[in-house]
C-alpha positions, 0 to 999 in steps of 0.5 A: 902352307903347301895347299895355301900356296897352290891356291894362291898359284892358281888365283894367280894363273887365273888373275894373270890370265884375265888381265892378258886376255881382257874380258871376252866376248858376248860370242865366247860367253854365250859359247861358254854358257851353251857348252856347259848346259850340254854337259848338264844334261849329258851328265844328268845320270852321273850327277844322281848317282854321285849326290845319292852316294853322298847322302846315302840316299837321295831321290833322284827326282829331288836332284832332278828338280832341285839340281839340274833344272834349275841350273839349266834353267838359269843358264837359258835366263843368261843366255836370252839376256846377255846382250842386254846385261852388257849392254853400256847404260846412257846416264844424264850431265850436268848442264854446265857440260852440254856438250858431253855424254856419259855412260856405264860401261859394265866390266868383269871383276876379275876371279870369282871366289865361290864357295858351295854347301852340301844341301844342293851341292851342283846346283849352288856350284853351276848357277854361281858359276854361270853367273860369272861366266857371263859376267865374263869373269874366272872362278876358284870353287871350293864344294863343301867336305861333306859331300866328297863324291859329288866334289870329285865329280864336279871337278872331273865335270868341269876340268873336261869343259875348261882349262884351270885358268878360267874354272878351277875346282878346289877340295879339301877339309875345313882348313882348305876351306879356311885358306879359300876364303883367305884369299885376294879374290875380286868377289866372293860368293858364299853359300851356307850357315850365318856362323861360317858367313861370318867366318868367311867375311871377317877373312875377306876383310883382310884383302877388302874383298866383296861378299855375297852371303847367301845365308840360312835362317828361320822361315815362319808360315803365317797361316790366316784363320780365312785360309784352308788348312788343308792346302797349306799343309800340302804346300809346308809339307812340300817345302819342308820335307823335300831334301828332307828338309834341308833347304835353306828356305824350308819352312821352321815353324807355323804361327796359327791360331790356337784353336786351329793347332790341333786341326793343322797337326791333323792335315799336315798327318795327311799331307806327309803321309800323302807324299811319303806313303811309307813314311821315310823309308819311302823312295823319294825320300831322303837321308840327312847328309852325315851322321853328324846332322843328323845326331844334332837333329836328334839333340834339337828334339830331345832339348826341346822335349825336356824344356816342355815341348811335346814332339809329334811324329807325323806322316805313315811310321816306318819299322823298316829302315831302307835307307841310312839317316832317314829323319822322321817328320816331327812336329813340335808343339809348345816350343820356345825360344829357351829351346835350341830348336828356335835359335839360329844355330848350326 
């Protein structure tokens, strides 16, 4: 009940103070933007070595990559763009008002609710959050429980930048997060598994509050018989074992004709063993969040094994263990949708 209620007395500071100041300026939205880029980058160090804290170990150009870039990124798209995003957009009358003209003028909502995952943590925290800044909007972020080094960092990072009423950092376990998503907020942006999307839309139903799912599923790569098994394997073994492999978009599973199975099998072999030339012990490789992740992914492979499938381990072995939680690349063969591996669950 107590974290209930200091939630909702800093939605409340924040709504109070959005309705006393108004929306602010492209001027001080643009300051705001800047401000924060800076800090990005001044704390580039600091963000590595907190995310590899959390994941036991995570490569440092992965962070760089995934991270830092892509926030920094989108904060120069917003910063080139305001001025024309907010803009007013002329819109046509009827003829029987000649004399009138209409247009949209575009407004902030209010307080953004924003609720971040574990698999890139900072960055699917800044680029919401950067978002409505430049919508000239406030926000309540709660960061994931499994990645508490990088929460605590966020927090720090972002209370040094702006005062609670404008970006306020929320941590906590589970129920925490329950009690976010419960609340009044003008919108909410989630990020994260379809199990918990639902939870956290069936919670905003209660107060008519938007949603923006930003969900997981399953990625298939359709590989043509015109196409070169070669080059695809580089790019599926890019995009499915960075972060090693937990990204929403990774790629699941390839659909290839059966007489190119065995071939495919072979130049993805070559491809992870290119990237990871000590298999998962390799330095830019790496670790699954929790130990929990990691024994369910385990499970996925031993169900599918005793329903028929034969599992493969492809890339160079590793009888050396640098690292904790390193995950093996596999490749299942014969899968079906009996198996979990095939079903959207997690």
């Amino acid at each position: 009940m107590q974290e209930k209620l200091d939630l909702q007395s800093i939605l409340s500071l924040q709504r109070d103070a959005f309705l006393c100041e108004g929306p602010p300026s492209l001027k001080s939205r643009i300051s705001d933007l800047k401000k924060l880029r800076v800090a990005i980058l001044k704390a580039r160090a600091e963000i590595i070595e907190v995310l590899n804290k959390d994941y036991g170990h995570r490569s440092e150009h992965e962070t760089v990559i995934m991270e830092i870039i892509p926030s920094t990124r989108l904060i120069d798209y917003l910063i080139k763009n305001l001025r024309h995003f907010m803009r007013s957009s002329r819109r046509s009358v009827s003829r029987e008002m000649p004399f009138s003209t209409a247009y949209v003028e575009y407004q902030p909502l209010g307080v953004i609710g924003i609720i971040a995952p574990w698999n890139y943590p900072f960055a699917l925290s800044m680029m919401p959050l950067a978002t409505a800044i430049a919508a000239g909007n406030r926000a309540m972020i709660k960061p994931s429980e499994f990645t508490h080094e990088t929460s605590t960092f966020i927090k720090k990072f972002l209370a040094q930048l702006f005062p609670e009423q404008q970006v306020a950092v929320i941590e906590g376990e589970a129920k925490v997060g329950a009690a976010f998503s419960n609340l009044a907020f003008d919108l909410m942006f989630f990020t994260g598994s379809e199990a918990v999307g639902r939870d956290v839309m069936r919670a905003a139903s209660t107060h008519l509050v938007p949603v923006i799912l930003e969900l997981g599923g399953k990625s298939p790569v359709i590989i043509g018989d015109d196409y070169s098994l070669d080059q695809a394997a580089k790019h599926i073994a890019y995009g499915k074992l960075a972060n090693a492999g937990q990204t929403c978009i990774a790629p699941d599973y390839v659909l290839v004709t059966p007489d190119r199975v065995e071939a495919f099998i072979s130049a993805y072999h070559q491809a992870v063993s290119n990237l990871y030339p000590e298999g998962p012990a390799s330095k830019d490789y790496s670790s699954i969040i929790s130990d929990r992740h990691f024994t369910r992914l385990q499970s996925l492979l031993e169900d599918a094994e005793v329903k028929g499938a034969k599992v493969i381990q492809v890339g160079n072995p590793s009888n050396v263990q640098y690292h904790p939680r390193q995950f093996p690349p596999s490749v299942v063969v014969g899968s079906n949708h009996a198996m979990r591996i095939l079903r959207i669950t997690y």
